[in-house]
C-alpha positions in Angstrom: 105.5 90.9 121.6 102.7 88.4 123.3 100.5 90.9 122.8 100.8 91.4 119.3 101.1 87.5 118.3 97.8 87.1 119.6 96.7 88.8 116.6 98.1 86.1 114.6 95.9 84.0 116.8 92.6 85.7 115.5 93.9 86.0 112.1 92.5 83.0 111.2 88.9 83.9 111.9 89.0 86.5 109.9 90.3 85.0 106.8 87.2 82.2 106.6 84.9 85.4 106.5 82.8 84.8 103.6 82.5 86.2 99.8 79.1 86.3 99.6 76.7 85.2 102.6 77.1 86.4 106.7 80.3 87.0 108.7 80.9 83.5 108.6 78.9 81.4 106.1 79.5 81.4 101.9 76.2 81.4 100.5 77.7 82.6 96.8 77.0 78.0 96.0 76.5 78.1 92.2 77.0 79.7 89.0 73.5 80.8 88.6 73.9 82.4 92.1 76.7 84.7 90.3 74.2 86.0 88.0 71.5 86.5 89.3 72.1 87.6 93.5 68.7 85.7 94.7 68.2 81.9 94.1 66.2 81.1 97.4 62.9 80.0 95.4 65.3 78.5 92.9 63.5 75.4 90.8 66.3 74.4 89.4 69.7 71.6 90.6 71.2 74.5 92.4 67.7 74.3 95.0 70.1 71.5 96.4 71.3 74.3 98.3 69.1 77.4 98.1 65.4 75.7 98.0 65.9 72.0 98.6 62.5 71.2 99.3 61.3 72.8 95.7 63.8 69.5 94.4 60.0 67.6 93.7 59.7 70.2 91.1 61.9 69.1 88.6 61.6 66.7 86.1 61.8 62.7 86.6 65.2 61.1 86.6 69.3 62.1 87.9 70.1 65.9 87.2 73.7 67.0 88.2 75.3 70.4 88.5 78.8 71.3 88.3 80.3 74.7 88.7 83.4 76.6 90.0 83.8 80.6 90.5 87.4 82.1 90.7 87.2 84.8 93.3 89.8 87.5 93.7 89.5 90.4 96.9 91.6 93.1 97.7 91.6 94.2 101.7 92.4 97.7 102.1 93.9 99.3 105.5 94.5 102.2 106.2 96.0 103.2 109.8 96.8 107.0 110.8 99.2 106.2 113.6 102.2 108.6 113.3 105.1 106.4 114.0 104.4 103.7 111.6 106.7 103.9 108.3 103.8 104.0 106.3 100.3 103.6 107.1 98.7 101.6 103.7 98.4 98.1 104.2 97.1 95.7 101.6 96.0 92.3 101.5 95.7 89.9 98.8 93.2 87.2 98.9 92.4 84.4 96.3 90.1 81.7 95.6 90.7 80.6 92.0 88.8 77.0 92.6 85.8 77.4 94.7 83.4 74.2 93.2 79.9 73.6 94.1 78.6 69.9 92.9 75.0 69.1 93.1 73.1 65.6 92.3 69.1 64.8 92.0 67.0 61.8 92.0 63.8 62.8 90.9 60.9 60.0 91.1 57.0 60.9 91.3 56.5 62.7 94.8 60.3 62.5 96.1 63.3 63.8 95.5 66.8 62.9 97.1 70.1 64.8 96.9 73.5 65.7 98.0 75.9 68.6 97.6 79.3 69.8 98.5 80.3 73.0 98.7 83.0 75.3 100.4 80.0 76.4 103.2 82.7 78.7 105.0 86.1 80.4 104.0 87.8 79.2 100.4 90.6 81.5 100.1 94.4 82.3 101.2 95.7 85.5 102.0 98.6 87.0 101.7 100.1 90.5 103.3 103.5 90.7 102.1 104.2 93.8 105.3 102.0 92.4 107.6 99.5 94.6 109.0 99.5 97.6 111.4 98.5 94.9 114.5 101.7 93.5 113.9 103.9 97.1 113.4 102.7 99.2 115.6 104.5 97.7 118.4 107.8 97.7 116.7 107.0 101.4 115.6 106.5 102.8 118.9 110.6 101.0 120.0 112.2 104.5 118.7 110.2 106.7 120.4 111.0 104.2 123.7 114.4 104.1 123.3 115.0 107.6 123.1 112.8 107.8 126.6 115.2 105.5 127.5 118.3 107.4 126.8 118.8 106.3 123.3 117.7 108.9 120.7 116.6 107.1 118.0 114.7 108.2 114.8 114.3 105.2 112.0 113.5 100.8 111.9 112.9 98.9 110.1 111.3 95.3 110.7 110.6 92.4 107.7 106.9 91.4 108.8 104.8 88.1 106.8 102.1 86.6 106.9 99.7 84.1 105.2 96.9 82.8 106.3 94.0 79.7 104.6 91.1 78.6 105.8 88.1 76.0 104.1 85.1 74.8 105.5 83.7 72.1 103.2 80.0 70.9 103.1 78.8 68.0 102.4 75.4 67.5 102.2 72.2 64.7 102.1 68.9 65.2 102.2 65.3 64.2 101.1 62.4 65.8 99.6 58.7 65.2 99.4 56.1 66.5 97.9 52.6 67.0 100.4 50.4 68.1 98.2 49.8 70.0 95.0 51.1 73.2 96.9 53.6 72.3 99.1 56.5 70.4 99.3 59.5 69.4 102.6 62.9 68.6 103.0 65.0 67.4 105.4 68.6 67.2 105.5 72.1 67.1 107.0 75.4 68.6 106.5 78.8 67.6 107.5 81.5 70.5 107.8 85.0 69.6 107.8 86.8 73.0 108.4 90.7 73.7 107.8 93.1 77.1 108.9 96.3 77.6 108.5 98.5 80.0 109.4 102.2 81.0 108.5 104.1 84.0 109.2 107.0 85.7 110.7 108.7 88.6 112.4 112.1 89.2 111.7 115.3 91.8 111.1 114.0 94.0 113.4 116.6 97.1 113.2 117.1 100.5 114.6 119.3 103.5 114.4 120.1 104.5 118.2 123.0 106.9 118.8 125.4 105.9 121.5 128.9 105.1 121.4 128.1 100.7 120.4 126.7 102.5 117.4 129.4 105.4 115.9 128.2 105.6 112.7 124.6 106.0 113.7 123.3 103.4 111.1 120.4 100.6 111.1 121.9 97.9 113.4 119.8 94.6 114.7 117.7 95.7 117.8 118.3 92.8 119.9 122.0 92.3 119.1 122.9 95.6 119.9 120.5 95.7 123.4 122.0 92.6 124.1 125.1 94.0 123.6 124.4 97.0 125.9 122.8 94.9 128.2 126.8 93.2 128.4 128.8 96.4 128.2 126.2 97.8 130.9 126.1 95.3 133.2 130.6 95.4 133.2 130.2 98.9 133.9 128.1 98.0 137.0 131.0 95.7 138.4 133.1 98.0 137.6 132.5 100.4 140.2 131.6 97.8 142.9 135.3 98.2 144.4 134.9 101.6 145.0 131.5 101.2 146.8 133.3 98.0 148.5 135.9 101.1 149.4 133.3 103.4 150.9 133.5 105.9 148.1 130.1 105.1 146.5 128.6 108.6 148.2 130.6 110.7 145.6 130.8 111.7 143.0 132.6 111.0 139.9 134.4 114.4 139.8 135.1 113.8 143.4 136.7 110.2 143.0 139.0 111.5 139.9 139.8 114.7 142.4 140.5 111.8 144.9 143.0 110.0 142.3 140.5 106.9 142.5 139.6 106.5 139.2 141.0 108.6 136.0 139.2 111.3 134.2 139.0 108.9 131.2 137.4 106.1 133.1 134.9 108.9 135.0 134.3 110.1 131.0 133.5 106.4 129.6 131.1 105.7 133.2 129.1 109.4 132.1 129.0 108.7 128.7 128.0 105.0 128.4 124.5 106.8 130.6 123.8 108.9 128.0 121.2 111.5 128.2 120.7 109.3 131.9 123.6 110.7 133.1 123.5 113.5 135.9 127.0 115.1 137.2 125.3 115.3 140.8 124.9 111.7 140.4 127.2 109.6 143.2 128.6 106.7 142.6 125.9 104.4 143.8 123.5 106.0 142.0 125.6 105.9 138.6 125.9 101.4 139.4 121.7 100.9 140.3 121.8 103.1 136.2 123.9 100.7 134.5 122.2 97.7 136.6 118.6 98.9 135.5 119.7 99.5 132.1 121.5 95.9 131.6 118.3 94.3 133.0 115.7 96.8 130.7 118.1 96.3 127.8 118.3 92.4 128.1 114.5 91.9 128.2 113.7 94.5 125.4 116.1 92.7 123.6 114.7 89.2 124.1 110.9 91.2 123.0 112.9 91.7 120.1 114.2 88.8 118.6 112.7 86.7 115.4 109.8 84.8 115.7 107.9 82.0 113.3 104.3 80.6 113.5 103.3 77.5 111.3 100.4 76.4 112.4 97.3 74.0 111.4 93.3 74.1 112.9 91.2 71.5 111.9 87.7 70.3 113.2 84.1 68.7 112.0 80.4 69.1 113.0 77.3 68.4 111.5 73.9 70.3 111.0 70.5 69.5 110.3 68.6 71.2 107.4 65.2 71.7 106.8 63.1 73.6 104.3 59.4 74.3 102.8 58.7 75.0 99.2 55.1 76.7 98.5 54.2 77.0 94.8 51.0 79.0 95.3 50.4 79.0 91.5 51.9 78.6 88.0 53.5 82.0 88.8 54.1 82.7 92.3 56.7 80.3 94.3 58.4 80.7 97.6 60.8 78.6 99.2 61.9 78.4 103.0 65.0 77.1 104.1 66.6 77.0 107.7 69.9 75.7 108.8 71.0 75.1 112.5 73.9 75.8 114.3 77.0 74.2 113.4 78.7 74.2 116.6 82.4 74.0 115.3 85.4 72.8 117.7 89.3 73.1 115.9 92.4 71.9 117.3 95.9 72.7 117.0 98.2 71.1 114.8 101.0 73.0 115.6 104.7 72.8 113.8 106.7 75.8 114.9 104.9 78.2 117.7 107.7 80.7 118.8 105.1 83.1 120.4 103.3 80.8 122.7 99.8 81.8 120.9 99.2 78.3 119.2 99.8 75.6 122.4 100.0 72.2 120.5 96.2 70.3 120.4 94.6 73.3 122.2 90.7 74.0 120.7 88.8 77.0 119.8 85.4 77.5 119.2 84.4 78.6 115.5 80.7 78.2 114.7 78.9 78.2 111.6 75.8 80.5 113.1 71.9 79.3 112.1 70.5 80.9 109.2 66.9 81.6 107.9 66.3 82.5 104.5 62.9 83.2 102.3 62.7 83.4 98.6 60.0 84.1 96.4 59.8 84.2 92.6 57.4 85.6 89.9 56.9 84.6 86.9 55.6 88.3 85.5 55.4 87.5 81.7 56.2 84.3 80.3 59.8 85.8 79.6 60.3 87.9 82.8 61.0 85.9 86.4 61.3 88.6 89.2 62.7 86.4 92.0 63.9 88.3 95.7 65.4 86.9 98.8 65.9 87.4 102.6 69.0 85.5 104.6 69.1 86.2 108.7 71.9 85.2 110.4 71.8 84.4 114.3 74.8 85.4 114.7 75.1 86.9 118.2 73.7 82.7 119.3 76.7 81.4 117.8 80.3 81.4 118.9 82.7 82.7 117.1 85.8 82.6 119.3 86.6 86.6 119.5 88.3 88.3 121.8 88.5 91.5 123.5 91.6 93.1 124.9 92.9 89.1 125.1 89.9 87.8 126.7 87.5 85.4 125.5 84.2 87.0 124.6 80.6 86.1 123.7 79.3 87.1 120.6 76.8 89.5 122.1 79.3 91.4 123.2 81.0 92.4 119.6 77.8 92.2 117.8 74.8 94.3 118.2 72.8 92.9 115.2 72.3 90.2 113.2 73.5 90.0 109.9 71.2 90.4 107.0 71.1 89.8 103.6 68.3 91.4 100.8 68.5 90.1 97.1 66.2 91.1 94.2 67.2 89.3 90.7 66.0 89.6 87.2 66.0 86.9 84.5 64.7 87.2 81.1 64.6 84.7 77.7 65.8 85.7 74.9 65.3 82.4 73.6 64.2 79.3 73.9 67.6 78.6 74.6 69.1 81.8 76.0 68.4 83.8 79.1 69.9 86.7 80.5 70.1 87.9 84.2 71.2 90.1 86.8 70.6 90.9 90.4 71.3 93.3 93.4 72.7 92.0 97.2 72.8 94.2 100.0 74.4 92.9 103.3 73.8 94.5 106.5 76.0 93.5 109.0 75.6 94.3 113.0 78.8 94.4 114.8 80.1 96.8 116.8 83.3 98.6 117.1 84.5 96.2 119.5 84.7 93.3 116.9 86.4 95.2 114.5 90.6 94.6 113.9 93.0 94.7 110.9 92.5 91.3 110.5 88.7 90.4 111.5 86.2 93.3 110.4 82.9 93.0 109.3 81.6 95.5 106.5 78.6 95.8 105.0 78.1 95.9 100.8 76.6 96.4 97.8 77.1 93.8 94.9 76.1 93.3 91.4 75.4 90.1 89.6 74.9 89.9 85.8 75.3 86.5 83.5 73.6 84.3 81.3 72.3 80.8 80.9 72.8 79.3 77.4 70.5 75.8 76.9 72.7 73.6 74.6 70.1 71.1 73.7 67.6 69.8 76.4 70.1 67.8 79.0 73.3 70.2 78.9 72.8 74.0 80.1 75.8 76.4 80.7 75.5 79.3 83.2 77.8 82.0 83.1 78.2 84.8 86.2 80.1 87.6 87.1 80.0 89.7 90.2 81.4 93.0 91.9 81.2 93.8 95.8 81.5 97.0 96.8 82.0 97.5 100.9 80.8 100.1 103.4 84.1 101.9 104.4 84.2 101.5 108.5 86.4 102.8 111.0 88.0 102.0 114.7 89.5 104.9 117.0 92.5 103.7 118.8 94.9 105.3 121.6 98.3 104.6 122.3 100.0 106.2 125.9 101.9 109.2 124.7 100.2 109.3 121.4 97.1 111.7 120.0 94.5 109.2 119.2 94.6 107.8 115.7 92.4 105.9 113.2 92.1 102.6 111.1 90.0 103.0 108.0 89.4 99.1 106.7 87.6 98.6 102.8 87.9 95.9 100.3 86.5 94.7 96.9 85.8 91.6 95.2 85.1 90.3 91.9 84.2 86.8 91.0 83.8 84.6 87.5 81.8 81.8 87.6 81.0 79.0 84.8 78.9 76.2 85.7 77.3 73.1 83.5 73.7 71.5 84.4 72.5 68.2 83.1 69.7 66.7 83.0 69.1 62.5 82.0 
């Protein structure tokens, strides 16, 4: 039971993984992002986040950018272990509010702005059976009670769980044009970050055959091993005056041929063994049974029993920003943008911990890894902009707080390669007032088997952007995005003793609607 609540433990890392971006970080900041996939040379309010140095490019005065996307992603599970009920396990995860605010002072040569944004996580989830992490232990209790004596065929177990997690940015920085072809920025970002975690195991039941259960029906699993582990340890006593007596050497046919106990009573010692039971067995022999089985029965029964976690991580850090915007002519502009390490600490805030996984004010590392991206975009014909990106994630620098059979592990050691990102968007007027877009994303992640788990898996994708931008006179613009993700199936082989080896097949998809209104005074 330990073992599998410290799944709960890394379920919260898993949940912050983002929509759009690396294994950890969102980069999916603005409504123009949505529909269009690469914004890293952007020129316009959302460069507060993509291209921030390119800021000197817009016009004189305050520009502001509101937006919000409502996300929606479906996890998919799939685990091939035999004993499990069923083997399909979904997850639900939602995100209708995820806001990205941008502001712009714009005078001559410099430019200063702030942002805040949901840098990491933004969602809740929600698997209303829990996941196979969590089952498989109770799904292999049959197949051990029958070893045990206790032929058992059936549970039945009520699993939840529910998990949140936000990391909000906030952001300041300054820009300043150099000269006529290149422009700076510096900056710095304060991450607040937020997980929560709820969930519970309970009504754990089985179906054993033995006498405490005539009619062979689902009965509580740790009332009815508790009650064995009773009625077993009696029958232990029981036979303590005859060994007291010298008679523990024989055998139970021989004490009821010896008129020391009754054929009923040698019936009821037999049968409460079970399939245990051996008629050469002596007396001894039949007590250090019932002993072992009232002290096996007792602590699978306390393994057994409902548990609840409610649970809270919080923690803050800050980053510094810096970026490099090149406009090598009317046509051509690339921007540069890195972003350091944000070495994140969270602490427990723990209400209710009956698994011993969430110790009250304890801290785990979750960083925010450094991230390079370069952006470039061409204006072909004065109605076609070709823009493409490139986003590298340090990831294996970072810290991400994973473990590996329970222990503590570095990043290098579940991740091979760094994650990468490649964008290429399209946007096109119409009108003066109209334009049209749409972009590809590939994501490339690089870890290996070892980081993978039903609750923290990183897949690669393919996504498609496609929207529009809609000028309502010259200091209101709307933008309007939508976007499908499509993942990389991936796979872990698992073993179990006394079990062929099986597979868990992990997938998901996403889809997001964003709407966002720039103005410009």
């Amino acid at each position: 039971m330990k073992k599998l609540f410290t799944l709960i433990l890394i379920a919260g890392f898993a949940i912050h993984s983002a929509w759009a971006g690396g294994i950890m970080t969102n980069t999916n900041q603005s409504a123009s992002y949505i529909r269009m996939l690469a914004r890293d040379a952007s020129l316009g309010i959302d460069a507060v986040y993509y291209n921030p140095a390119g800021l000197t490019r817009l016009s004189d005065g305050f520009h502001l950018s509101l937006s919000n996307q409502s996300i929606w992603q479906t996890r998919k599970i799939d685990n091939t272990m035999p004993l499990l009920n069923s083997g399909y396990y979904q997850g639900d995860v939602s995100a209708p509010l995820f806001p990205s605010v941008y502001a712009v002072y714009k005078t001559g040569r410099l430019a200063v702005s702030g942002g805040f944004m949901p840098v990491g996580g933004g969602g809740g989830a929600e698997y209303e059976r829990g996941l196979p992490s969590f089952e498989t232990t109770f799904a292999a209790v049959p197949a051990q009670l029958t070893n045990f004596g206790l032929p058992t065929n059936a549970y039945d177990i009520d699993i939840f769980f529910e998990g949140s997690s936000i990391f909000f940015g906030g952001q300041l920085g300054v820009s300043y044009q150099l000269a006529d072809m290149i422009d700076v920025y510096g900056g710095l970002r304060y991450v607040t970050a937020t997980n929560t975690y709820k969930g519970h195991l309970r009504n754990f039941t089985v179906n054993p055959a033995h006498p405490l259960n005539p009619g062979g029906g689902m009965v509580s699993g740790s009332e009815f091993l508790n009650n064995l582990a009773a009625v077993a340890s009696g029958a232990a006593q029981s036979v303590q005056p005859l060994i007291d007596g010298g008679a523990g050497s024989l055998t139970l046919d021989q004490a009821v041929q010896m008129t020391l106990i009754s054929e009923e009573q040698a019936m009821q010692l037999a049968g409460g063994l079970g399939a245990m039971y051996d008629a050469s067995m002596t007396i001894n022999q039949v007590q250090g049974a019932y002993s072992t089985t009232a002290m096996t029965a007792a602590g699978f029964a306390g393994e057994l029993t409902d548990r609840r976690v409610d649970a809270r991580q919080t923690g803050s850090a800050i980053a510094p920003l810096l970026g490099v915007n090149l406009q090598l002519s009317d046509q051509l502009n690339i921007g540069i943008k890195y972003e350091f390490l944000t070495k994140l600490e969270l602490e427990n805030d723990t209400e209710i911990d009956e698994t011993g996984m969430f110790p009250d004010r304890a801290k785990t590392r979750s960083d925010m890894p450094a991230m390079l991206s370069v952006g470039a975009a061409f204006k072909a014909t004065p109605q076609l902009n070709i823009a493409g990106g490139v986003h590298y994630y340090f990831d294996k620098s970072a810290d991400y707080g994973k473990t590996v059979g329970g222990t503590r592990v570095d990043n290098d050691v579940v991740i091979d390669n760094n994650f990468i990102e490649l964008a290429l968007g399209l946007e096109y007027d119409v009108t003066e007032s109209l334009l049209v877009s749409t972009g590809y994303l590939r994501t490339i992640t690089g870890v290996n088997e070892k980081y993978h788990s039903d609750l923290s898996h990183s897949l690669s994708t393919h996504s498609i952007g496609l929207g529009g931008r809609y000028a309502i006179n010259d200091m209101i613009a709307v933008n309007l995005g939508f976007l499908m993700t499509f993942y990389d199936e991936d796979q872990k082989e698992f073993t179990m003793q006394g079990l062929p080896p099986f597979t868990e097949i992990y997938n998901r998809e996403v889809m997001v609607f964003a709407i966002g209104l720039d103005f410009t005074f």
